[in-house]
PAMARBA-800398 format. One record per residue (C-alpha): x negated, y, z negated; residue in one letter; residue number from 1. Coordinates in Angstrom, 2 decimals, decimal comma, padded with zeros to 5 digits. Layout:
! residues N
<rec x="X" y="Y" z="Z" residu="A" num="NUM"/>
...
//
This chain:
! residues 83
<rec x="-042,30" y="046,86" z="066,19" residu="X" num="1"/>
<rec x="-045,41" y="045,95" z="063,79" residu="X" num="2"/>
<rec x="-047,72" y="048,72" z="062,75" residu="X" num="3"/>
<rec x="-050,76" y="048,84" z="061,11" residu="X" num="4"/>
<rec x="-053,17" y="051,57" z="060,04" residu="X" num="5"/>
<rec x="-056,91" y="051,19" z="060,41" residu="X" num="6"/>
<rec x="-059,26" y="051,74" z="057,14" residu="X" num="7"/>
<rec x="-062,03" y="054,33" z="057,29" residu="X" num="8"/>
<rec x="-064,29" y="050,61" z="057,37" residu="X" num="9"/>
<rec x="-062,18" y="049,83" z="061,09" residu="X" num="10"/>
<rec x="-060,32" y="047,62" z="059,06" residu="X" num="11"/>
<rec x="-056,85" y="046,31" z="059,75" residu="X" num="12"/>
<rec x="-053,98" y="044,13" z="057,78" residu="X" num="13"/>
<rec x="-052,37" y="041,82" z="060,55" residu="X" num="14"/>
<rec x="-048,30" y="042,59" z="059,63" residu="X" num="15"/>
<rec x="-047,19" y="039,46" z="058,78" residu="X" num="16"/>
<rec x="-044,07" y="038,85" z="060,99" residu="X" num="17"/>
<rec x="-047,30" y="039,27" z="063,40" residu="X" num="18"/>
<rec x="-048,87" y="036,53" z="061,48" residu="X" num="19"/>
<rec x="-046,29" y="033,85" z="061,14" residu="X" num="20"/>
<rec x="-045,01" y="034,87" z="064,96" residu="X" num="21"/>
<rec x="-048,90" y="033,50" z="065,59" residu="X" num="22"/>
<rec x="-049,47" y="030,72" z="062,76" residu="X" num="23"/>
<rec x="-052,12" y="032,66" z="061,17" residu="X" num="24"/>
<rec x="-053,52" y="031,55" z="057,75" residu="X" num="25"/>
<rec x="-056,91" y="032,91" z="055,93" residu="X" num="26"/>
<rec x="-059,93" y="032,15" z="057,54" residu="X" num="27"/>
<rec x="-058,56" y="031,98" z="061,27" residu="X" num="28"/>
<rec x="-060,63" y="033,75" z="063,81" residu="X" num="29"/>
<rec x="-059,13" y="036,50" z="066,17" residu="X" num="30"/>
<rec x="-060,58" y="037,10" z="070,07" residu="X" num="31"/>
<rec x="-059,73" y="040,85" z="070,51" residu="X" num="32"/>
<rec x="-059,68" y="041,81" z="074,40" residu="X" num="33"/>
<rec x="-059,62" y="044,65" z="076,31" residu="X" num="34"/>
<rec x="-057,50" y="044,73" z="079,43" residu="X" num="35"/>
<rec x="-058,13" y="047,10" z="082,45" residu="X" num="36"/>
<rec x="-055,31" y="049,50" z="081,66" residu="X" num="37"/>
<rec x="-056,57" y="049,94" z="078,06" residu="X" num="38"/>
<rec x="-053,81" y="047,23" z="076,69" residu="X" num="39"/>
<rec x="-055,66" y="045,60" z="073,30" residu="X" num="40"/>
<rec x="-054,74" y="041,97" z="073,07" residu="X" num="41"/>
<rec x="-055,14" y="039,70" z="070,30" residu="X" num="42"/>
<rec x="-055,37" y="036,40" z="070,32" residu="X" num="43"/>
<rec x="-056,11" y="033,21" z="068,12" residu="X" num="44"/>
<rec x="-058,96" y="031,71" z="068,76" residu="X" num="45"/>
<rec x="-058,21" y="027,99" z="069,82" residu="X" num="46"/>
<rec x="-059,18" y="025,21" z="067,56" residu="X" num="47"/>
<rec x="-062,19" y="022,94" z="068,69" residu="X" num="48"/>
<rec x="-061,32" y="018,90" z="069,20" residu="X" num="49"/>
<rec x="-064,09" y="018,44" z="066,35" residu="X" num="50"/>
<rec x="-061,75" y="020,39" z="063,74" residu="X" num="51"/>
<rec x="-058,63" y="018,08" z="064,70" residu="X" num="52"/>
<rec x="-060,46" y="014,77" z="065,29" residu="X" num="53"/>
<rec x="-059,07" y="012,19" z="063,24" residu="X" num="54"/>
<rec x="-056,03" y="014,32" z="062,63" residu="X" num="55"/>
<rec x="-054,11" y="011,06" z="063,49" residu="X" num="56"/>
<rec x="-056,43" y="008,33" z="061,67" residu="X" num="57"/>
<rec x="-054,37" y="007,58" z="058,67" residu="X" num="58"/>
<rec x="-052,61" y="004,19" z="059,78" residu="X" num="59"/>
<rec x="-050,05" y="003,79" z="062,61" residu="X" num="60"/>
<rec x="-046,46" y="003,67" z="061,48" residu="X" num="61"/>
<rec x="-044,70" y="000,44" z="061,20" residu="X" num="62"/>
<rec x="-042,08" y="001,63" z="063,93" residu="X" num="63"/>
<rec x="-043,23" y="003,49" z="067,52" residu="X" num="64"/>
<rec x="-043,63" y="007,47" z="067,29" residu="X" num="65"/>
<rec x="-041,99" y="009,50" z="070,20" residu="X" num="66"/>
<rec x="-044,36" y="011,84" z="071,92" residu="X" num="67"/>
<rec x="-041,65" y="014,83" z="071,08" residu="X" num="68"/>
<rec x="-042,57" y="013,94" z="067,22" residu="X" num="69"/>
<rec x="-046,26" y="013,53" z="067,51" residu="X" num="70"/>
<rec x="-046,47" y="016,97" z="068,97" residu="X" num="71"/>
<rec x="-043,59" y="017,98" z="066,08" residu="X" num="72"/>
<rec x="-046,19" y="016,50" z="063,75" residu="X" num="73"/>
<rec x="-049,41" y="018,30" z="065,58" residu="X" num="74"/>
<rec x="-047,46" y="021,89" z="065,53" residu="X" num="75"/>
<rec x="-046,58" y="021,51" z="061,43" residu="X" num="76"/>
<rec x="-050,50" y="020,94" z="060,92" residu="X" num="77"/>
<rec x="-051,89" y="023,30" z="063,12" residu="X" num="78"/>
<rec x="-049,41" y="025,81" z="060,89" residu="X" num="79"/>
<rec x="-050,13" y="023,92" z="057,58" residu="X" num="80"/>
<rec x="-053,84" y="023,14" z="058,25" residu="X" num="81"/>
<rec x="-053,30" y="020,08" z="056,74" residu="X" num="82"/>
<rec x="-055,94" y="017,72" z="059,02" residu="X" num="83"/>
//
């Protein structure tokens, strides 16, 4: 369990096994969402294709790339931000 205690300015400090769990990193925005029995979700707002176009553009490997590692690839720099 991950707890967290509001500032008098309704601020919050994410726990961090919360924020590696989600791939979180400085600057990431958060959609905060209010379900019918009172349940408070968070949730990472998704990237736009216009942040992660070109992503790919550096020049194409001498030797095919599987799709399993061109999504490996994607997931390490969605988490390192590194597009």
């Amino acid at each position: 369990m991950a707890i967290a205690t509001m500032t008098s300015k309704g601020q919050v400090t994410i726990p961090r096994q919360i924020r590696d769990e989600l791939h979180l990193r400085t600057g990431d925005r958060l959609d905060f969402r209010i379900e019918e029995n009172g349940t408070l979700r968070l949730l990472p707002v998704s990237k736009k294709v216009s942040e992660v176009f070109g992503a790919f553009s550096h020049k194409a490997p001498e030797t095919p790339v599987s799709d399993a590692e061109i999504k490996k690839r994607l997931r390490q720099a969605f988490r390192d931000r590194d597009l």
